[in-house]
Every structure is written in structure tokens, then in C-alpha cells.
SEDO-941353 format. One record per residue (C-alpha): residue number from 1; x, y, z. Coordinates in nm, 2 decimals, always signed. Example, Ala and Ser with C-alpha at 12.3 -4.5 7.8 and 13.67 -1.06 7.14 Angstrom:
BEGIN
ATOM  1  +1.23  -0.45  +0.78;
ATOM  2  +1.37  -0.11  +0.71;
//
This chain:
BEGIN
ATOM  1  +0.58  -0.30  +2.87;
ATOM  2  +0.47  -0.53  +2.56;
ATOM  3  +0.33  -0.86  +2.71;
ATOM  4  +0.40  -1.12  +2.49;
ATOM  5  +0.25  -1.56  +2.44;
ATOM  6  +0.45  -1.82  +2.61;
ATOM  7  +0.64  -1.99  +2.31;
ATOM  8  +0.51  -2.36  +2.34;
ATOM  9  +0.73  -2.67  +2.24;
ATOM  10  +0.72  -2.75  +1.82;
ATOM  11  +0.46  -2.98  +1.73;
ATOM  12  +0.60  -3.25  +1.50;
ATOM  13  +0.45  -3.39  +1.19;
ATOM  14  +0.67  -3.67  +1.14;
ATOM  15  +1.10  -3.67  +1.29;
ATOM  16  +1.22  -3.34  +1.16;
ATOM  17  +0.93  -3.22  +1.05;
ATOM  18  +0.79  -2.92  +1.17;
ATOM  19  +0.35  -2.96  +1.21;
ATOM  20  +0.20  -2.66  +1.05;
ATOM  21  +0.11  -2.37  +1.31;
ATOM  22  -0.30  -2.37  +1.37;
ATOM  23  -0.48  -2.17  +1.15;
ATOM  24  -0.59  -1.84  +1.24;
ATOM  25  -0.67  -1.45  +1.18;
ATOM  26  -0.26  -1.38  +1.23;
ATOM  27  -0.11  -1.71  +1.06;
ATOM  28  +0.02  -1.67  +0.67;
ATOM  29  -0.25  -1.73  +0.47;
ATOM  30  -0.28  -1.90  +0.15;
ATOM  31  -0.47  -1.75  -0.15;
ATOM  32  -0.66  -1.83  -0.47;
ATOM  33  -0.84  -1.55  -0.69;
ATOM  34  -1.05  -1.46  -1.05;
ATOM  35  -0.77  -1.60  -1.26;
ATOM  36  -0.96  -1.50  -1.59;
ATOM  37  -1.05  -1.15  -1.41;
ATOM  38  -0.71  -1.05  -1.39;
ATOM  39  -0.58  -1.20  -1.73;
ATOM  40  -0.84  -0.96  -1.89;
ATOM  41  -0.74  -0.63  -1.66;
ATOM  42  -0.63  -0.38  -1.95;
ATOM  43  -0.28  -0.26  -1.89;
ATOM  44  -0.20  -0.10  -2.20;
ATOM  45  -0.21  +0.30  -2.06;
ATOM  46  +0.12  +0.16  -1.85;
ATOM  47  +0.23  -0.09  -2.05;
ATOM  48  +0.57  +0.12  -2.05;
ATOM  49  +0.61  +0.15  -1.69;
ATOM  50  +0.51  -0.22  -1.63;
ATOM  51  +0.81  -0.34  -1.87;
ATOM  52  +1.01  -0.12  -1.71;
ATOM  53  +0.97  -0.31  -1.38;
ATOM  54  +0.95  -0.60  -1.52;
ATOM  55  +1.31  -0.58  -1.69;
ATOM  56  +1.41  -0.52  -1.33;
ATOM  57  +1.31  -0.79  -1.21;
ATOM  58  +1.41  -1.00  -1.51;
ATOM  59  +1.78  -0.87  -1.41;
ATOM  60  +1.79  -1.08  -1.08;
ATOM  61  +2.00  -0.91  -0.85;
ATOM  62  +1.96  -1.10  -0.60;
ATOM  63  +2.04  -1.49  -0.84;
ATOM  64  +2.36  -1.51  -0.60;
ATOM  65  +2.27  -1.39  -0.27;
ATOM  66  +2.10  -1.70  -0.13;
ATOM  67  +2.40  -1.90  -0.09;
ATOM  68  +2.51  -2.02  +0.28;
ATOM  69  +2.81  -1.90  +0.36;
ATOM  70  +3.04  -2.10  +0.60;
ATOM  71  +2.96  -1.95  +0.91;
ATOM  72  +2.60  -2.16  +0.87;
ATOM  73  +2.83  -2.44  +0.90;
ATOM  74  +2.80  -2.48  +1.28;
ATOM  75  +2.65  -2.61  +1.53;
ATOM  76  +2.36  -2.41  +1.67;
ATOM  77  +2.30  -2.53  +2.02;
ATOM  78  +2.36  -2.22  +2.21;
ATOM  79  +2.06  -2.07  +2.08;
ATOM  80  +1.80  -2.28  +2.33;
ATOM  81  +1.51  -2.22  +2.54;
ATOM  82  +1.25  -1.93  +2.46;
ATOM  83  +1.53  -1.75  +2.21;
ATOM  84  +1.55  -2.08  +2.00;
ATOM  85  +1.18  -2.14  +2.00;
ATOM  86  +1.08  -1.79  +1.95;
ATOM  87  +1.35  -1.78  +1.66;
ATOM  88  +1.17  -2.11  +1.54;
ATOM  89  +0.85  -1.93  +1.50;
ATOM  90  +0.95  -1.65  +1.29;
ATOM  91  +1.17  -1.87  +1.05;
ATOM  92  +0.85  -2.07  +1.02;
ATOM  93  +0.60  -1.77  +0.97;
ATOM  94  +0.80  -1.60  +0.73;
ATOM  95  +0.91  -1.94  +0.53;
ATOM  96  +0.54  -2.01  +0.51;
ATOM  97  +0.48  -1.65  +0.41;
ATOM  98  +0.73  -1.67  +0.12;
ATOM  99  +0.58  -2.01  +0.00;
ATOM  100  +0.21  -1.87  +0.01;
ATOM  101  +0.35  -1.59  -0.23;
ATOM  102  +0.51  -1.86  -0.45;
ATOM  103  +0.20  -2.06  -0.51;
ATOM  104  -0.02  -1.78  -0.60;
ATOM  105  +0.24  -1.64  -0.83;
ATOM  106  +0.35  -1.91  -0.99;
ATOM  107  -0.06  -2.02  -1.05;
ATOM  108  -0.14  -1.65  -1.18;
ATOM  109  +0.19  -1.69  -1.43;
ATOM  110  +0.05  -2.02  -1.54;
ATOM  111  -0.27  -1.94  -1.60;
ATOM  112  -0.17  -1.58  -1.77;
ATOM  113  +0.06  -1.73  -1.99;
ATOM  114  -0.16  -1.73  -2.32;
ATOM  115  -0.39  -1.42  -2.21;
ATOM  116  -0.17  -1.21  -2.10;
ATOM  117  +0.19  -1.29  -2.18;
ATOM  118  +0.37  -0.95  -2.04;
ATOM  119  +0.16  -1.02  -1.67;
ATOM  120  +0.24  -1.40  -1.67;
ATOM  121  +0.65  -1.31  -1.73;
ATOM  122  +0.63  -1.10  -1.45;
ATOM  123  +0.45  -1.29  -1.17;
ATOM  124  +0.66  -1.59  -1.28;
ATOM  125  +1.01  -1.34  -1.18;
ATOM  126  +0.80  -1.28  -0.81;
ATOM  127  +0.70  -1.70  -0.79;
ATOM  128  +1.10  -1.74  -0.87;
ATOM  129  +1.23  -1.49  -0.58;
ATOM  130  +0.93  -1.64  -0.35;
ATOM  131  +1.07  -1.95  -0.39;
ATOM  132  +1.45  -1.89  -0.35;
ATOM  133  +1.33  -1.68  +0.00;
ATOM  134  +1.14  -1.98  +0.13;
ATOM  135  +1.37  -2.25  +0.03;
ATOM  136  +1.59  -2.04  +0.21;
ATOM  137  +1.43  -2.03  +0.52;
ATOM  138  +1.34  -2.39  +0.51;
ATOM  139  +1.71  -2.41  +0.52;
ATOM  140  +1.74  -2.24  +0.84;
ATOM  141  +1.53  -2.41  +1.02;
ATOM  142  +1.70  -2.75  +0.93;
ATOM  143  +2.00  -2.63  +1.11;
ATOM  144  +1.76  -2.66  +1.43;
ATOM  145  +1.69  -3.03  +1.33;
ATOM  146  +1.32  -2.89  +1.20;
ATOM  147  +1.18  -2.83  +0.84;
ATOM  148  +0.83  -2.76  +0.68;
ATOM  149  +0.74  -3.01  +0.46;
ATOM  150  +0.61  -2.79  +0.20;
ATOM  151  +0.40  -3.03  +0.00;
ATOM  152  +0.21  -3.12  +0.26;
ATOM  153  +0.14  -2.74  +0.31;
ATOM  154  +0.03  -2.72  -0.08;
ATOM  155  -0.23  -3.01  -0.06;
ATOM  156  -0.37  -2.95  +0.31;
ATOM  157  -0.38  -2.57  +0.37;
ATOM  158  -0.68  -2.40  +0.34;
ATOM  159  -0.73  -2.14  +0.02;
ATOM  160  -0.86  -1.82  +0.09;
ATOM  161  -1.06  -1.68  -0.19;
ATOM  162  -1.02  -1.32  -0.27;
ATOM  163  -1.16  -1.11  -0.61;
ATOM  164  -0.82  -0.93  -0.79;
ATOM  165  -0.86  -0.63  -0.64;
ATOM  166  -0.85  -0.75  -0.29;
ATOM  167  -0.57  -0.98  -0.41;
ATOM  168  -0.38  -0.67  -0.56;
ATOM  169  -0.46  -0.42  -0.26;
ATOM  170  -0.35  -0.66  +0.01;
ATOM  171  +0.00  -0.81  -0.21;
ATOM  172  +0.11  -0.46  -0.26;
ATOM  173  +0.09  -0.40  +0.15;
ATOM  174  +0.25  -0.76  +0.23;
ATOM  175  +0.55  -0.64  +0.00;
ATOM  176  +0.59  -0.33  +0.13;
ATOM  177  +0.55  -0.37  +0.48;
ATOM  178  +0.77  -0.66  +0.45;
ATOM  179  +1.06  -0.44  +0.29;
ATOM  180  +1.07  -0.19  +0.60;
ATOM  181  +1.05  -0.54  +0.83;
ATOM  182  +1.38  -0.64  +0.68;
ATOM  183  +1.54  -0.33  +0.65;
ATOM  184  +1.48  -0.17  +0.96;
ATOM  185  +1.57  -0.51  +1.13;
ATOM  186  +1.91  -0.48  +0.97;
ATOM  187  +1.99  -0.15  +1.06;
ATOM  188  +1.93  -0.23  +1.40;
ATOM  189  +2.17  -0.52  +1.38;
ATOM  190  +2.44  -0.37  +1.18;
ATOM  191  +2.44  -0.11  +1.46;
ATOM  192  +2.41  -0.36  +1.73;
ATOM  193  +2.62  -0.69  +1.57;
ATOM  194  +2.61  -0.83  +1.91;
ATOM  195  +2.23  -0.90  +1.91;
ATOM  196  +2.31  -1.05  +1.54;
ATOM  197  +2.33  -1.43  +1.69;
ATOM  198  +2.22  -1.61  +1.36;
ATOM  199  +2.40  -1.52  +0.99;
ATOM  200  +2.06  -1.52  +0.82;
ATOM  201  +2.00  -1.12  +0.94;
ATOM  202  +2.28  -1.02  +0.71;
ATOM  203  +2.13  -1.13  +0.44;
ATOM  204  +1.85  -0.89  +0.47;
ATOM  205  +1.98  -0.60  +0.30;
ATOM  206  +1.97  -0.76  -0.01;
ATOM  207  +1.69  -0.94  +0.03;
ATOM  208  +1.47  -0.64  +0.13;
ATOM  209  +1.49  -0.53  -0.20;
ATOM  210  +1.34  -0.81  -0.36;
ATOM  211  +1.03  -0.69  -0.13;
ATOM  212  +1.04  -0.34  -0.30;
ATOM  213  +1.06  -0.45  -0.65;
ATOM  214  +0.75  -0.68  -0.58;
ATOM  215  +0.58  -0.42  -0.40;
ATOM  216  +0.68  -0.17  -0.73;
ATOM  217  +0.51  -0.46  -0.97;
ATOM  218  +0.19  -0.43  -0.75;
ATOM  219  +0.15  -0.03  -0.76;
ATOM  220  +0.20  -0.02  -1.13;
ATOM  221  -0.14  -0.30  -1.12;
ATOM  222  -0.32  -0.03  -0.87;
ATOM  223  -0.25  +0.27  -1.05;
ATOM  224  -0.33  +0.11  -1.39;
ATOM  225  -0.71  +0.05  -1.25;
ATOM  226  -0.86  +0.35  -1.21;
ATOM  227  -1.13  +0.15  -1.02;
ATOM  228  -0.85  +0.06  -0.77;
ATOM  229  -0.80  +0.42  -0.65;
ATOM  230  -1.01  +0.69  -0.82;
ATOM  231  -1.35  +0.67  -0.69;
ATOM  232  -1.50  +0.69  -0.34;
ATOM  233  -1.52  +0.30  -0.29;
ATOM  234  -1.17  +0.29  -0.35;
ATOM  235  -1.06  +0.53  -0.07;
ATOM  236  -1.34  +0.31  +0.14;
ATOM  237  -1.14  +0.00  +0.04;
ATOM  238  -0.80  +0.18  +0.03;
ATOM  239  -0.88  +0.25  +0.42;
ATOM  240  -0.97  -0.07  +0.53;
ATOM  241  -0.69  -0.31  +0.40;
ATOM  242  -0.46  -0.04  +0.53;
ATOM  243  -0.61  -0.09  +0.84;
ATOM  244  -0.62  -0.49  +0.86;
ATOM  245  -0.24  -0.50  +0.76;
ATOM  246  -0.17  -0.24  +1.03;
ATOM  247  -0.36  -0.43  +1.30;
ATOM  248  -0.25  -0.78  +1.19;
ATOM  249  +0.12  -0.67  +1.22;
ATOM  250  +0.05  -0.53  +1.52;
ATOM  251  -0.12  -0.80  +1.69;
ATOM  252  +0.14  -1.04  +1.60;
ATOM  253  +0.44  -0.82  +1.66;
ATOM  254  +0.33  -0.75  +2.06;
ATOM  255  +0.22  -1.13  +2.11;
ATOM  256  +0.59  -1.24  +1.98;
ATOM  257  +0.77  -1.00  +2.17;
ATOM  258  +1.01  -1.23  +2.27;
ATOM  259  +1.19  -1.26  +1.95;
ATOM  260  +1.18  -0.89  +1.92;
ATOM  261  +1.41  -0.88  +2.26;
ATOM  262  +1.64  -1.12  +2.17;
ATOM  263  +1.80  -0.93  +1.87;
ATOM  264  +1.75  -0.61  +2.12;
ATOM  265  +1.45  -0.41  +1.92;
ATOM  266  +1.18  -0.32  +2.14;
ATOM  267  +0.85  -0.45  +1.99;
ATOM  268  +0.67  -0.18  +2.00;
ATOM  269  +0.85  +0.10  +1.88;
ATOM  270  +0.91  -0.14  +1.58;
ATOM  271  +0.55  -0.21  +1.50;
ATOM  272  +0.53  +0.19  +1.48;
ATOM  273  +0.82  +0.27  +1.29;
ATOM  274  +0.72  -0.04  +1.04;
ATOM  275  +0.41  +0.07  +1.02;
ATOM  276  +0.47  +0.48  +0.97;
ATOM  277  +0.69  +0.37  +0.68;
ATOM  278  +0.51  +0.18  +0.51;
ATOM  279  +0.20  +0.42  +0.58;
ATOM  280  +0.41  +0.63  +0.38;
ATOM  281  +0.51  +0.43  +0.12;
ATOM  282  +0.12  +0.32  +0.05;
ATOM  283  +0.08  +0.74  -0.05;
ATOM  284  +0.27  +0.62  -0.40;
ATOM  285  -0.02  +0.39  -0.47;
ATOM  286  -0.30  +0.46  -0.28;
ATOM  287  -0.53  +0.77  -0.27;
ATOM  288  -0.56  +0.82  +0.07;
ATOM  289  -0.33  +0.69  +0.41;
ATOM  290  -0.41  +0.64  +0.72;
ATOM  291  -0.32  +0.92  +1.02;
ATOM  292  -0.08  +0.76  +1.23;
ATOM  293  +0.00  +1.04  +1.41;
ATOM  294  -0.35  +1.06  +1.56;
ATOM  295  -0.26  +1.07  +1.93;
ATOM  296  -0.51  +0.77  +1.93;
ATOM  297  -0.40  +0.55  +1.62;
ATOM  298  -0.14  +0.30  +1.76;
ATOM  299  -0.28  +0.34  +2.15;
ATOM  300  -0.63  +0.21  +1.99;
ATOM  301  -0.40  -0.06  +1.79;
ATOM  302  -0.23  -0.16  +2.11;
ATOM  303  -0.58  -0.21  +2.34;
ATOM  304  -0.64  -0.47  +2.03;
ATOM  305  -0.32  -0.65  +2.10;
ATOM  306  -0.41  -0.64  +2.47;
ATOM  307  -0.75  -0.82  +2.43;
ATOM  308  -0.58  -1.04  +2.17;
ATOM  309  -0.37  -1.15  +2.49;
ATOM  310  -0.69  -1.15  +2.67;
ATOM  311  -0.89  -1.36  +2.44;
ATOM  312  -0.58  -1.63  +2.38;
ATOM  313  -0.58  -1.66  +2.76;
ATOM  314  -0.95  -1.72  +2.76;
ATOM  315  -0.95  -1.96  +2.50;
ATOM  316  -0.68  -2.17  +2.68;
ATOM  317  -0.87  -2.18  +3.04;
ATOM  318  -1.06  -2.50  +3.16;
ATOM  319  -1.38  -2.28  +3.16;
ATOM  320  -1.67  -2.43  +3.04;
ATOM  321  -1.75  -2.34  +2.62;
ATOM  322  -2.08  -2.16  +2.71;
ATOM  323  -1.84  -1.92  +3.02;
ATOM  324  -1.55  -1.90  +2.76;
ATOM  325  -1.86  -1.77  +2.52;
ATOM  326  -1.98  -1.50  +2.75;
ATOM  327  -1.60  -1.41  +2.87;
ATOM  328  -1.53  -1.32  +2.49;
ATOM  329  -1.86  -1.10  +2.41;
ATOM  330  -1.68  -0.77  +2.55;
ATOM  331  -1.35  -0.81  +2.46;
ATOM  332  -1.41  -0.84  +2.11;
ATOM  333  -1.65  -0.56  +2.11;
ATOM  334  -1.37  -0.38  +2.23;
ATOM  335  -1.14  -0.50  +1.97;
ATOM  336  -1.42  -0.37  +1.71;
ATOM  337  -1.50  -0.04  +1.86;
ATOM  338  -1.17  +0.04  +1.90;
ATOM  339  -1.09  -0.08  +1.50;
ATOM  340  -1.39  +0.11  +1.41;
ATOM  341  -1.31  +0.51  +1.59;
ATOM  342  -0.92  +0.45  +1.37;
ATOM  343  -1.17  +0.35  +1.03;
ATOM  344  -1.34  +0.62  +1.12;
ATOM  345  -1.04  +0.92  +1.16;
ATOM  346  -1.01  +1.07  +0.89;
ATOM  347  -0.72  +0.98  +0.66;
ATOM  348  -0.51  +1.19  +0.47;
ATOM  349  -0.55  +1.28  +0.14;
ATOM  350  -0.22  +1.12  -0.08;
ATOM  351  -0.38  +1.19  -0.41;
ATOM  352  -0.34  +1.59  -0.29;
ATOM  353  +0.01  +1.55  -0.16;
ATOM  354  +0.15  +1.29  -0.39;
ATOM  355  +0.41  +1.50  -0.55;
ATOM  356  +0.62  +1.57  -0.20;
ATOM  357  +0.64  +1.19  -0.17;
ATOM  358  +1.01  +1.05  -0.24;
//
């Protein structure tokens, strides 16, 4: 049994206006990197296979898909208590998500646009797709009388530094992982339409591909670095941002189980199956995955959810700081031994199997 937060009441930042969610380890974060570094990244060994993804994404499959059909024409009142506010959540996490994409793309095609011409065109396709996704969500959440104000994000959210190929590494996993999110999620809910309570889930088909086409963009940028996956520091690096994306989806999945049961998935076997997909998915790119089937991988990842719950609950107690202090010490030693034995396992080898992935 998954033991999810208590969804708390929206904080407003002004009448209809949503507050931003507190900072932390699991929010969306917002990121700024080497500009110049990546503008003088040498491409030109898959120059080929980069125009090739490029033209797909100049095509724009998706330029009519984010239009509100009718049935958003309602009202949406009988979506209330912990559904509505759990549902609140995830439109504002993944709208905040999408927008965090936007800004680093559309600054990376900015900046690229005199260096590197071909790289600029193509982040500046992902900023445009970012965009439409989290103007679309925005949208949603307007028909619950909230919205983000998305300037205010721009100018007051903090910018996380990272060098390209941290930027590269962890973009690739955000797209992929969030294509099997979307997809799986709609399978479920074509198979089960009455847990479909809100008309933005059938829009995830579509919209899933956008994901994969991103993600596509990304491994063309790993596997045109040799210094992304053929050394030993690569498999070391490789290893661990598999690892942070794996826990942080984990974490947040359990602690939002709530949404989870209210369009009828169970939260944990969907934080595997995500996860074993996109596992799978990272052995195009990467030169080594992560064992998921270890008997211990996700029963190490759930202990972390658990003193996730266990530190939130700690951090919310009228304990004095210096108790609080002391409470925390073993539970996040916990967290970090048990993060540490999966590091540790050892992966497999995708460089030595990559021709049976499809």
C-alpha cells in the first residue's frame, strides 16, 4: 500500500493566480548552462542524422492538436476535494515542467543562432512545442479558476546551473521518461474511459510524441560526443543520472498517490512500468542501463519514498530545529545507503546488446 502527502489548499499569489509550489529536490527545476560550450560541440560526424530529426520536427505534427475541443466548455465543479486538488498539482508540475523546457530552449536557440545555425533551428522547434504544451496546461488549470503566472516564474525562480553534458544527459531522460508517462497513462484510460474525468488525457497520444522526438534530438547530441558515452566516466555518469531520474520519479510518484487513484492506475506499478521503459529506451543512447530487475532495485527505491514520507512528516512537526536535526540524521543515511547498494549493482552493458534494441 503506497502512502501518499495530504494535498494542502492552493496557495494564491494574487485572485486566480496560482503561488509557485516551494522549491525543492522533486519540484521542476529551471536550468541555465555553457552556452558557448555547446555552440562549439562539433556535430559534423552526424550532421546527417541530426537534419534528419530536425526535418521532423520542422514538420509539426502536432501544429493542430492543442486546440480545446467543446467538451472543455463546461463547468468543472464535480471534480472537488482531494481529486481536484491532487489534479491541481499535476497540471501545475507538469505546466511548470513544460515552461522550464521552453526557456532553456528558446535561450540555447538564441544564443546558437550565429555559431551554430543547424543546433539553434532545432532547439527553437523543442522551445515552440514547450511552449504550446505549457500554454496548454496553463489553460487547464484556468478552468479550475487558477493559473501560473508565468512571468513571474521567469524573473523569480531560481536557475540551476549545469555544464552541457549534464544538461544533455538529464534532457534526454526528462523526454523520454516523460513519453512512456503519457503514453502508458493513455492506454490505461482508453481501456478504462470511466476513470477519464477530464478531456485533457486524450490528448496524450499525440502529445507523447512530441516527448519522443525531443528525446530523439537529445540522443543524436549523446551519441555525437564520444565523451558522452565512450569512456569509463561516461558509464560513471551514465549510471548516476539514470539513477537520480529513477529516484526522483519515484519519490514523487508514491508521495502523489492520490492522483494516481483517481484515474485508477496504482502508483506503484506505474513508477515500475515507467521506469523499465524508459530503462530500456536509455540502451539507444547510453552505454550502459541500470538492472531493474535486481530483486532489490525498486524495493531499495521504495524504502527512499518511505523516508521521503518520513522526513516531510518530520519537517512539519512542532519539534524543536535542533530534535528535527537529530530525527533526520538516520533517515537520510538510509536514503543514501540504500541509493548507494543500486549505484553500486552492476548495470548492464547496452553498448554489447545494442543491436537487439527496437
Amino acid at each position: 500500500m503506497v502512502k501518499s502527502l495530504q494535498t494542502l489548499e492552493p496557495e494564491m499569489l494574487k485572485p486566480g493566480v496560482k503561488a509557485p509550489v516551494k522549491e525543492t529536490l522533486l519540484t521542476p527545476r529551471f536550468y541555465t548552462t555553457d552556452f558557448e560550450a555547446i555552440a562549439q560541440m562539433d556535430f559534423s560526424g552526424h550532421e546527417s542524422e541530426l537534419k534528419a530529426v530536425i526535418e521532423e520536427l520542422k514538420s509539426d505534427y502536432n501544429r493542430h492538436h492543442f486546440v480545446r475541443s467543446e467538451e472543455f466548455e463546461q463547468c468543472w465543479d464535480s471534480i472537488d476535494g482531494e481529486k481536484r486538488l491532487a489534479f491541481i498539482e499535476f497540471l501545475e508540475r507538469s505546466c511548470t515542467s513544460e515552461f522550464s523546457g521552453f526557456l532553456l530552449f528558446k535561450e540555447l536557440s538564441r544564443r546558437l543562432k550565429n555559431k551554430n545555425p543547424l543546433l539553434a533551428e532545432g532547439f527553437g522547434y523543442l522551445s515552440r512545442d514547450e511552449a504550446r504544451h505549457a500554454g496548454f496546461l496553463n489553460k487547464a488549470m484556468s478552468d479550475f479558476n487558477l493559473s501560473l503566472d508565468l512571468g513571474y516564474l521567469t524573473k523569480n525562480r531560481t536557475y540551476t546551473f549545469f555544464p552541457p553534458e549534464w544538461v544533455i544527459y538529464t534532457v534526454y531522460l526528462s523526454e523520454k521518461i516523460g513519453y512512456w508517462r503519457y503514453i502508458i497513462m493513455f492506454r490505461h484510460l482508453e481501456s478504462h474511459p470511466e476513470n477519464q474525468f477530464y478531456p485533457l488525457f486524450r490528448y496524450f497520444e499525440s502529445w507523447c510524441q512530441d516527448e519522443n522526438r525531443h528525446g530523439d534530438f537529445f540522443k543524436v547530441l549523446v551519441r555525437s560526443q564520444g565523451k558522452l558515452y565512450d569512456n569509463w566516466k561516461a558509464r560513471l555518469w551514465v549510471r548516476f543520472f539514470l539513477l537520480s531520474v529513477f529516484a526522483t520519479h519515484t519519490l514523487t510518484v508514491l508521495e502523489r498517490s492520490t492522483f494516481y487513484d483517481s484515474v485508477g492506475l496504482d502508483a506503484r506499478q506505474y513508477n515500475i512500468d515507467v521506469i523499465e521503459k524508459t530503462n530500456e529506451t536509455a540502451a539507444r543512447a547510453f552505454p550502459v542501463i541500470l538492472n531493474t530487475k535486481h530483486p532489490d532495485f525498486f524495493r531499495r527505491l521504495e524504502k527512499c519514498s518511505e523516508n521521503n514520507l518520513k522526513l516531510t512528516e518530520i519537517n512539519s512537526s512542532n519539534k524543536p530545529k535542533i530534535v528535527k536535526f537529530f530525527q533526520k540524521i538516520p533517515v537520510i543515511a538510509s536514503t543514501v545507503g540504500h541509493l548507494l547498494r543500486i549505484y553500486l549493482t552492476k548495470p548492464i552493458d547496452a553498448e554489447a546488446t545494442r543491436e537487439m534494441v527496437c
